[in-house]
C-alpha positions as CSV (number, residue, x, y, z in Angstrom):
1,X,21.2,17.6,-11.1
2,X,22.4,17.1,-7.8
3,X,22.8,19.8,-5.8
4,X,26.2,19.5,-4.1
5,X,25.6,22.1,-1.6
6,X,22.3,20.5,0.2
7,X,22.6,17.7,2.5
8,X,19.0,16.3,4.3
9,X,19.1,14.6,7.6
10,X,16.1,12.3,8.2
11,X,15.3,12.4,12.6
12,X,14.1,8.8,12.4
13,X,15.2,7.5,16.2
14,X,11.9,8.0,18.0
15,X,10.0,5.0,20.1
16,X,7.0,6.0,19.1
17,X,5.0,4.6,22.0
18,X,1.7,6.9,21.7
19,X,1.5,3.9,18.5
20,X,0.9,0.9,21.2
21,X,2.9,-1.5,18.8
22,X,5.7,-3.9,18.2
23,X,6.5,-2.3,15.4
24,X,8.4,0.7,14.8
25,X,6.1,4.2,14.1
26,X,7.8,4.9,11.3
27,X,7.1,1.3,9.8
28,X,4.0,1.5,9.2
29,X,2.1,1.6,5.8
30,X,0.3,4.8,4.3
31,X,-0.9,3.5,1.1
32,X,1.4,1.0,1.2
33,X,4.7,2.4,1.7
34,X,6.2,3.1,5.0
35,X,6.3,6.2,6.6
36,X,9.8,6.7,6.3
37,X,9.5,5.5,2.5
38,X,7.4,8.7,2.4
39,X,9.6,11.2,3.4
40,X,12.9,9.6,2.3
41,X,11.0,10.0,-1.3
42,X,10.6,13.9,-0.7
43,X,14.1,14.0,0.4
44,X,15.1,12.4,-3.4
45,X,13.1,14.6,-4.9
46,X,15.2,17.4,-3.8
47,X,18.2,15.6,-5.5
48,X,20.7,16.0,-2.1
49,X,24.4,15.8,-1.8
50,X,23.9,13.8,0.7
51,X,20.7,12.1,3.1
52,X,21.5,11.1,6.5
53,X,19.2,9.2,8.9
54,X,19.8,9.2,12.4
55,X,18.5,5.7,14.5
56,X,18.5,4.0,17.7
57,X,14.8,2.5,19.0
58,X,14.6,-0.9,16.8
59,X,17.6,0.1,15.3
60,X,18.3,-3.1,13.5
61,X,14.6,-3.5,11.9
62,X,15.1,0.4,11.3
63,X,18.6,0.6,9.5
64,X,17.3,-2.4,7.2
65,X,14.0,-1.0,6.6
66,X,15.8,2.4,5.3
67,X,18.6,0.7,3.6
68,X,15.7,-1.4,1.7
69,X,13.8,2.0,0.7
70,X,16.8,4.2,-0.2
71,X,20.0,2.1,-0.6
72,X,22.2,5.4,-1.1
73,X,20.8,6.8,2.7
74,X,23.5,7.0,5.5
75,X,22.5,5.1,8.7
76,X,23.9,7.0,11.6
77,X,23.1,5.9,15.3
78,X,22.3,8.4,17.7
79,X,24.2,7.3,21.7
80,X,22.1,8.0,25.0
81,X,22.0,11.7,24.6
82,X,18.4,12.1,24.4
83,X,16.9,15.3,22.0
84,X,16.6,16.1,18.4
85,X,19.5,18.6,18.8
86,X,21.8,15.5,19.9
87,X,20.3,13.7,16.9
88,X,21.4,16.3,14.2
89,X,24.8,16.9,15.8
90,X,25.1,13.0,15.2
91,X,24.2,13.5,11.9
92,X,26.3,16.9,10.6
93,X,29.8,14.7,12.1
94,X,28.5,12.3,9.1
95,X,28.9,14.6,6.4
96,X,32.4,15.8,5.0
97,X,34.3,17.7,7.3
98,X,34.7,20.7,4.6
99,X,30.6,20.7,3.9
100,X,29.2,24.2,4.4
101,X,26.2,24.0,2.4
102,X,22.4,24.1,3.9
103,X,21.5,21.1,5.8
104,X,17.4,20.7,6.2
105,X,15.7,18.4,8.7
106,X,13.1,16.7,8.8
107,X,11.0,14.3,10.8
108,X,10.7,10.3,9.3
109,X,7.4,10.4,10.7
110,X,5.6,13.5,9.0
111,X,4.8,11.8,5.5
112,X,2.5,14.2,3.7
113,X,5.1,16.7,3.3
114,X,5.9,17.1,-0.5
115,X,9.1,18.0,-2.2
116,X,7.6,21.3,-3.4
117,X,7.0,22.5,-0.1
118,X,10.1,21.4,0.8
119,X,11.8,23.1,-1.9
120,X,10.1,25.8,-1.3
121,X,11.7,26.2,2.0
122,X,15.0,26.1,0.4
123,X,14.5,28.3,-1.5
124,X,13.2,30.8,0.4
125,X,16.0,30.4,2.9
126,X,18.5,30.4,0.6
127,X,17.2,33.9,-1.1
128,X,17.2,35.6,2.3
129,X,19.8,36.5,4.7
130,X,18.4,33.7,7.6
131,X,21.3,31.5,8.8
132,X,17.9,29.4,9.7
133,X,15.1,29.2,8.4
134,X,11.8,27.2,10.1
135,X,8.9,25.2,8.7
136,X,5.9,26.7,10.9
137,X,1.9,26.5,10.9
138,X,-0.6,28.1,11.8
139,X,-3.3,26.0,14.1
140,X,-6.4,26.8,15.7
141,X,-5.5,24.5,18.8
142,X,-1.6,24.1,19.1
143,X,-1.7,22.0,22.0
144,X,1.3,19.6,22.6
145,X,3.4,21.5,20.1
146,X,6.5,23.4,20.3
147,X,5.6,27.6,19.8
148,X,7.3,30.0,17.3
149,X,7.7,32.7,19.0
150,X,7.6,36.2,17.2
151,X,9.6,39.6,18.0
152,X,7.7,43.3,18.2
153,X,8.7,43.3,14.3
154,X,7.4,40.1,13.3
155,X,10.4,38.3,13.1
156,X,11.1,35.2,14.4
157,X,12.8,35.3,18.2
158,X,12.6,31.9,20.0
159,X,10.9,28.6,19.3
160,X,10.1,27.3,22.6
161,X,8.4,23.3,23.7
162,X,4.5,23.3,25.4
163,X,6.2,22.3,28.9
164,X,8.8,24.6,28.8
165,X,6.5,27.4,27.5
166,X,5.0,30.7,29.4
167,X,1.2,31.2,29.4
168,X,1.9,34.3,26.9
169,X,3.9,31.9,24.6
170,X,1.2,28.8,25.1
171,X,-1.4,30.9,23.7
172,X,0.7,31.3,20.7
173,X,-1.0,29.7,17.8
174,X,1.6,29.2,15.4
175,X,3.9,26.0,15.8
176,X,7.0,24.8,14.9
177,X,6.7,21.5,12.1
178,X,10.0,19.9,13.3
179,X,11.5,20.6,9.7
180,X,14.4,23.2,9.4
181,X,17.3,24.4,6.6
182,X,20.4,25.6,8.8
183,X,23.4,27.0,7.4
184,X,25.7,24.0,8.1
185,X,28.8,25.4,9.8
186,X,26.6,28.1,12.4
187,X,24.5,24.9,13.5
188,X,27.5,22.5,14.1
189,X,29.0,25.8,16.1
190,X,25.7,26.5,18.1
191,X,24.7,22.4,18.6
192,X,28.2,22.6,20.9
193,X,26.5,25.0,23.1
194,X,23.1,23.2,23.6
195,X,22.3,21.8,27.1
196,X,19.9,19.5,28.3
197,X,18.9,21.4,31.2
198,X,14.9,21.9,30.5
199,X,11.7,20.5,31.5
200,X,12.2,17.0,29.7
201,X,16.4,16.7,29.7
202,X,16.5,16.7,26.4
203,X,18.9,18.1,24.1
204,X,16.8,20.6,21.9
205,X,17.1,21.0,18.6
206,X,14.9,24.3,18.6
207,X,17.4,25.9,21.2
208,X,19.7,26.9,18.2
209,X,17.4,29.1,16.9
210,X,18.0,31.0,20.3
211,X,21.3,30.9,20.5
212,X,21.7,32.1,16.6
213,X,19.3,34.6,17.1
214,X,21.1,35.9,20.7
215,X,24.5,35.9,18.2
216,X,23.0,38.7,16.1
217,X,22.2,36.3,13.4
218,X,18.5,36.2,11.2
219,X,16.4,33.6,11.8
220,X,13.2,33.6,10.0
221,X,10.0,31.5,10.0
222,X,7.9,30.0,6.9
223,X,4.3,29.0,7.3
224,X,3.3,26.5,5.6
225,X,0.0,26.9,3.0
226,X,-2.0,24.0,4.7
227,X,-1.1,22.8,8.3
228,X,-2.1,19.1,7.1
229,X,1.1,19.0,5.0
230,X,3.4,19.0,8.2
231,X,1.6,16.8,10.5
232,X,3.1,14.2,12.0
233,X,1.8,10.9,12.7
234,X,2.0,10.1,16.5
235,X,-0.7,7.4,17.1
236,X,-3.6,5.3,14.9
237,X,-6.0,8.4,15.3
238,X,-3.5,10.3,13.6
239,X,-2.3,7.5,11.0
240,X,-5.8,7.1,9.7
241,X,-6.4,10.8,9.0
242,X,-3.3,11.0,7.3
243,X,-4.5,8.2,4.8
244,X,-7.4,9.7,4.5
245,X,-5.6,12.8,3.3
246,X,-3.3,11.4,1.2
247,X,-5.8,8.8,-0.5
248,X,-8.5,11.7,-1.3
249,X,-4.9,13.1,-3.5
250,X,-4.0,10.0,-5.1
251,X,-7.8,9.7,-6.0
252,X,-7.6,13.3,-7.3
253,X,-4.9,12.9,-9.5
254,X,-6.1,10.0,-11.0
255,X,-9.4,11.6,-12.4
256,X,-7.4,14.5,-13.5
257,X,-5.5,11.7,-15.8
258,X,-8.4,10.8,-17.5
259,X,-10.0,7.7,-14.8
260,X,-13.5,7.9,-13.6
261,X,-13.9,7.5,-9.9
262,X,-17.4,6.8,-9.0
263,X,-16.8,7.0,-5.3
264,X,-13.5,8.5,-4.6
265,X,-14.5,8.0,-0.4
266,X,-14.3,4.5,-0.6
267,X,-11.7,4.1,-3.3
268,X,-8.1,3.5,-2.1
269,X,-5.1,3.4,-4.1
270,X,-1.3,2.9,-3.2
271,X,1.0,5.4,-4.3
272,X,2.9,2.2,-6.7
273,X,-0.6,1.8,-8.5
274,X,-0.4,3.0,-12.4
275,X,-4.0,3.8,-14.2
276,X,-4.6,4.3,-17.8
277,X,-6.7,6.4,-19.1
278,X,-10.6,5.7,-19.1
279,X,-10.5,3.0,-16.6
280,X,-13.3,3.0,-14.6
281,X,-13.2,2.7,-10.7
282,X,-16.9,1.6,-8.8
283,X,-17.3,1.6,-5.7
284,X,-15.4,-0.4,-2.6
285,X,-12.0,-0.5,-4.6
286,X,-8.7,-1.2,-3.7
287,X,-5.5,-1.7,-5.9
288,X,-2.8,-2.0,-3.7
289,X,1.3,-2.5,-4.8
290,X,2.6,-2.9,-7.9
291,X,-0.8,-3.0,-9.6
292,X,-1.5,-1.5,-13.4
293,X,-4.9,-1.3,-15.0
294,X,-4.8,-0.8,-18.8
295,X,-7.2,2.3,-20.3
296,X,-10.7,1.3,-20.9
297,X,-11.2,-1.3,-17.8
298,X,-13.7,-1.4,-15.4
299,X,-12.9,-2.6,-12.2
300,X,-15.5,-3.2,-9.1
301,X,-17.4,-2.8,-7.1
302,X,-15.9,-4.5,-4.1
303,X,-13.0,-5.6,-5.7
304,X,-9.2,-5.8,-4.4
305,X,-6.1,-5.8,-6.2
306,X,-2.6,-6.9,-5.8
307,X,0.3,-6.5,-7.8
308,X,-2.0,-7.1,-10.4
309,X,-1.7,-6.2,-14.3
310,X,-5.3,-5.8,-15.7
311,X,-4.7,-5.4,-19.1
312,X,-7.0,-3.4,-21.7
313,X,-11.0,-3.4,-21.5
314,X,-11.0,-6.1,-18.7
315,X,-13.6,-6.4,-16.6
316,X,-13.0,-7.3,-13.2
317,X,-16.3,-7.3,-10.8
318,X,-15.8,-7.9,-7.0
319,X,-13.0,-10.1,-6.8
320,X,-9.9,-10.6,-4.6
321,X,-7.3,-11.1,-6.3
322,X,-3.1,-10.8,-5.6
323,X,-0.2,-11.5,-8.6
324,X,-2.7,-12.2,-11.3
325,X,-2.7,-11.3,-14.8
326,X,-6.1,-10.7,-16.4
327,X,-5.9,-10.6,-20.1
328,X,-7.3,-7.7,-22.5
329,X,-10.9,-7.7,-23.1
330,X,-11.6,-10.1,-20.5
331,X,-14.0,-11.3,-17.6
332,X,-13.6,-11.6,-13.6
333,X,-16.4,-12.9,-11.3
334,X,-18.4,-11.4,-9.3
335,X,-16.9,-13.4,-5.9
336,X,-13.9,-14.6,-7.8
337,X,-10.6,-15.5,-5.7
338,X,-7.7,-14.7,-7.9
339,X,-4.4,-16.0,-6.3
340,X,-1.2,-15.8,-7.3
341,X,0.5,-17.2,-10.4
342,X,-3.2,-16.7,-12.0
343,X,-3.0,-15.6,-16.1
344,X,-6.4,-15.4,-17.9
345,X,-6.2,-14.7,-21.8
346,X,-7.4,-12.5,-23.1
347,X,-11.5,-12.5,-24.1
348,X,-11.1,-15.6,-21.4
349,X,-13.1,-16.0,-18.6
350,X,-13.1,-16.9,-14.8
351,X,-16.8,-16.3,-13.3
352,X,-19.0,-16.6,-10.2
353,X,-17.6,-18.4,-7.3
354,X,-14.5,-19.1,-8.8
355,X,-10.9,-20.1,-7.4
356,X,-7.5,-20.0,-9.3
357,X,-3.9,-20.9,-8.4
358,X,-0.6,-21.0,-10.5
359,X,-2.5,-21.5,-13.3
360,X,-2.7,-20.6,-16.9
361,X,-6.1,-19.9,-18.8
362,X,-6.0,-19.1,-22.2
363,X,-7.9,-16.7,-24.6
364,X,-11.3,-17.2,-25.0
365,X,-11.3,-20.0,-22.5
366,X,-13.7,-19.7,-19.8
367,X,-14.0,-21.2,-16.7
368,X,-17.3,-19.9,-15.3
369,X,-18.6,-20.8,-12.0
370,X,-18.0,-22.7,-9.2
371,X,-14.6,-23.9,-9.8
372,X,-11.3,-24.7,-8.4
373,X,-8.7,-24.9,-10.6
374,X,-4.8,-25.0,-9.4
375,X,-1.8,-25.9,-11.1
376,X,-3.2,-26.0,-14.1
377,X,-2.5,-24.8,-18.0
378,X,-6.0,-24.4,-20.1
379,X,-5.8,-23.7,-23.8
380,X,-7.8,-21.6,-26.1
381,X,-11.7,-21.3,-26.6
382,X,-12.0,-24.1,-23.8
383,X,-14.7,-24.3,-21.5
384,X,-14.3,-25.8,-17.9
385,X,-18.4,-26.6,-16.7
386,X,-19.1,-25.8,-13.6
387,X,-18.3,-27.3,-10.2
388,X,-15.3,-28.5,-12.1
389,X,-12.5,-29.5,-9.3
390,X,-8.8,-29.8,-10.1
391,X,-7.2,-32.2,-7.4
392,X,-4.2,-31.2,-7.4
393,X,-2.7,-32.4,-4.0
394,X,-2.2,-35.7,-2.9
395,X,-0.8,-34.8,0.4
396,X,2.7,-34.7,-0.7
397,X,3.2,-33.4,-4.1
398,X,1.5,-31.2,-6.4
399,X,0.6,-32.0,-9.9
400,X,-0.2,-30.3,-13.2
401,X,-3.3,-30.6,-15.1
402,X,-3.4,-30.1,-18.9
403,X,-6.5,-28.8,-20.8
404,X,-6.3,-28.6,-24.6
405,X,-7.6,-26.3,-27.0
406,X,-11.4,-26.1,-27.8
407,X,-12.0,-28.5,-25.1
408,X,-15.7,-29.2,-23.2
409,X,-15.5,-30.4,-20.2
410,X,-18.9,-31.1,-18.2
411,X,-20.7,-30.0,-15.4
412,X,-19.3,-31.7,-11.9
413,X,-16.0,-33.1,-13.0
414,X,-12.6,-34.0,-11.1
415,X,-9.4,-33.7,-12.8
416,X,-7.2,-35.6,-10.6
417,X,-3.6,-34.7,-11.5
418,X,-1.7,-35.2,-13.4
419,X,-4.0,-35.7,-16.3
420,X,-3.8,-33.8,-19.7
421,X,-7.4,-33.6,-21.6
422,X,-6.3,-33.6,-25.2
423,X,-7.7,-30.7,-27.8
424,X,-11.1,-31.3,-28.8
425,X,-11.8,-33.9,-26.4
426,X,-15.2,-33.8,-24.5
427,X,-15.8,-35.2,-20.5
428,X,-19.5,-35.9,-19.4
429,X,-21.0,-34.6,-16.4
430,X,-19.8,-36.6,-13.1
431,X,-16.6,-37.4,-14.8
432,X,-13.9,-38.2,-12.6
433,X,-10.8,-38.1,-14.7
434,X,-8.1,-40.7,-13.6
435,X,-6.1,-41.0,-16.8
436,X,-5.3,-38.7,-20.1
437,X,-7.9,-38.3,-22.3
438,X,-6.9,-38.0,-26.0
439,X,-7.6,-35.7,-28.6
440,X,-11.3,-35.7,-29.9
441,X,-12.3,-38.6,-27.2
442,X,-15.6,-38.4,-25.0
443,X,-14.4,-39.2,-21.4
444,X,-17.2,-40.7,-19.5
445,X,-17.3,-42.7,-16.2
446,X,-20.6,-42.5,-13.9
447,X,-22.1,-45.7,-13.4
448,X,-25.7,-46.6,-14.9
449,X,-28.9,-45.4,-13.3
450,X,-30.8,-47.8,-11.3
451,X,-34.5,-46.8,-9.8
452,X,-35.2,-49.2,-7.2
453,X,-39.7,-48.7,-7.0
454,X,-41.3,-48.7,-4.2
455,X,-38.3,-47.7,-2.0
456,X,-39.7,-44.2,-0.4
457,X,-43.2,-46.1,0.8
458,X,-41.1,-49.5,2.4
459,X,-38.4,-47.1,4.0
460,X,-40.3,-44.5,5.0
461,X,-43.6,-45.4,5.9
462,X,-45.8,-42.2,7.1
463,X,-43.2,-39.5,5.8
464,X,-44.8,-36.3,3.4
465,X,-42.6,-38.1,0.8
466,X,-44.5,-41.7,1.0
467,X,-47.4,-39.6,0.7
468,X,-46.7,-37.5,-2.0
469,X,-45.4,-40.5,-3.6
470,X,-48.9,-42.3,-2.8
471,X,-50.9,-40.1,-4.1
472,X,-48.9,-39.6,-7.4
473,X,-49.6,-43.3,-8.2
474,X,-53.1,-42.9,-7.2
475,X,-53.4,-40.2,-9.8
476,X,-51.5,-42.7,-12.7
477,X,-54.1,-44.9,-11.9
């Protein structure tokens, strides 16, 4: 149900620079979604009146990205008023001029923080008598952040920034998360009153909390249960601890639901990934997008997928592989490239050293090693031998080859498309296939062997081969 008196404002206008990239901070992937996606999923979660987020750096690539993401979102741009508290006022002159529910805050690039924490928050704001109420943590080193500053009582007073701070408030330990609920009509009253005049001429959006509190008003502070939760992703340092984090839950989950995880450290899995139940996960895995492994498969080691389906008691054994459908009971690899448009049958086969493309493979059919086969349909219970090549390109176009059913094709061949092999029909080893073969035919075209004698001892006089061969004939003698 939507709760008609919250509204969430997502602070997503930052450059981000400590990120050395050309593309925006809050772009980039944690198992696979962006780190907006992350926290604009939180705010759904909480099922909002309304969510707001506030951009200017790449606002363009930004605005699209969010709009993508969450289509319902409000894209507001903050002007040249630098500050978070200039970026919320932005925001609160977006929502309806008679809203005076709770508005909360939060940062588009602190990804980790969950829905129950957040509702949490909420709650606990909205049970008391706080007309604000602040996200903190507790830290062992709280350099660089902003300090929540406690009265005699215990209550919160002041939250003030690291370069604006006194050496008794920098060795303050508890810090402010950058993620707030404010009583909507106090904080578009007090957001008037803010001034940049401070160390960075910036318009704070922690000055409020002083100015509500100076009013006679309660302000209160919430730790959070684990500092991790709130952390916000800053540089590639920080990114790849926060994956870390957040891949060690998605494992977690997983083998709660039933999936054995031989290795969770070096198992990664996007947050899109669905896993049935007694799937099996080895080692050096990582399914990635849209991919969904039926119960009973076993996929690895050293085996990537992407929007993959893997469908019951596959097996899929260090491949790469990306849009493929592998069928139920089936086999991959090892050192199989699986590209897209791939779909094995199932009980089929694609084996060692083998590479697919747009192409069919159907159940019980096996093509097992050493293979390229593109644009191409294979029936059932057919067998492709190995070092089998389809040529699919002739510089310009792109052509279709047709196996048939229960078809045995030898070792070495070259399907030059388009050709259709018809059911039953056999090719010899060496084969080069020009034209269709029909049904039940053998297909053969290497040329006859010829063994010229003699040739190694008049060619090449003195070698270790005209020698060997020397003394073989001396021994038929």
């Amino acid at each position: 149900m939507i709760d008609s008196r919250l509204a969430i404002v997502v602070l997503a206008a930052g450059q981000g620079t400590r990120m050395k990239s050309a593309k925006p901070k809050i772009l980039h992937n944690l198992a696979g979604v962006p780190l907006i996606g992350h926290v604009l999923g939180t705010a759904l979660e909480l099922n909002p009146a309304h969510i707001i987020a506030v951009v200017r750096h790449e606002r363009d690539t930004v605005a699209a990205a969010i709009t993508d993401l969450l289509p319902e979102v409000v894209i507001v741009d903050q002007d040249d008023i630098p500050g978070t508290g200039r970026a919320a006022e932005v925001a609160l002159a977006a929502l309806p001029a008679d809203f005076t529910g709770d508005v909360v805050i939060v940062s588009g690039d602190v990804p980790l923080l969950d829905s129950e924490t957040l509702s949490e928050l909420v709650a606990a704001h909205r049970s008391g008598d706080a007309v604000a109420t602040v996200l903190s943590a507790l830290l062992d080193d709280a350099s660089g952040y902003g300090r929540v500053v406690r009265d005699d009582a215990g209550r919160l007073d002041h939250i003030v920034e690291q370069k604006d701070a006194t050496a008794a408030e920098l060795a303050v330990t508890e810090i402010n998360s950058g993620t707030y609920v404010f009583n909507a009509a106090l904080l578009r009253e007090k957001l008037s009153l803010v001034t940049t005049d401070n160390a960075q001429g910036e318009k704070y959006l922690t000055d409020v909390i002083g100015l509500m509190r100076s009013a006679g008003s309660s302000v209160a502070a919430l730790p959070v249960r684990a500092p991790w939760i709130v952390a916000g992703i800053n540089d590639r340092v920080q990114l790849a601890e926060a994956a870390v984090r957040l891949n060690q839950l998605i494992v977690r989950s997983w083998q709660v639901r039933g999936v054995t995880v031989h290795d969770p450290a070096t198992t990664w899995i996007d947050v899109s990934v669905t896993i049935g139940e007694d799937v099996e996960l080895l080692p050096g895995i990582q399914l990635k997008g849209a991919t969904t492994i039926e119960r009973d498969a076993i996929i690895g080691p050293d085996t990537t997928l992407l929007d993959c389906e893997v469908m019951q008691g596959a097996r899929v054994n260090r491949t790469d592989a990306t849009l493929a459908v592998i069928g139920a009971w089936s086999s991959v690899g090892p050192f199989a490239y699986l590209r897209p448009g791939t779909n094995l049958g199932a009980e089929g086969k694609i084996g060692t050293f083998v590479e697919t493309k747009n192409s069919t493979i159907g159940a019980k059919s096996k093509v097992p090693h050493l293979s390229y086969i593109g644009d191409t349909t294979v029936g059932i219970e057919s067998n492709v031998g190995a070092g089998t090549i389809t040529a699919n390109y002739d510089g310009v176009n792109k052509s279709k080859t047709v196996v048939g059913d229960h078809v045995r094709t030898g070792s070495h061949n070259v399907f030059v498309a388009p050709v259709r092999i018809g059911d039953g029909a056999y090719t010899g080893a060496g084969t080069v296939v020009r034209k269709d073969v029909p049904a039940g035919a053998l297909a053969v075209n290497v040329a006859p062997q010829r063994n010229m004698s003699g040739w190694v001892e008049a060619n090449r006089a003195g070698t270790a081969a005209a020698n060997a061969a020397a003394a073989a004939a001396t021994d038929t003698d």
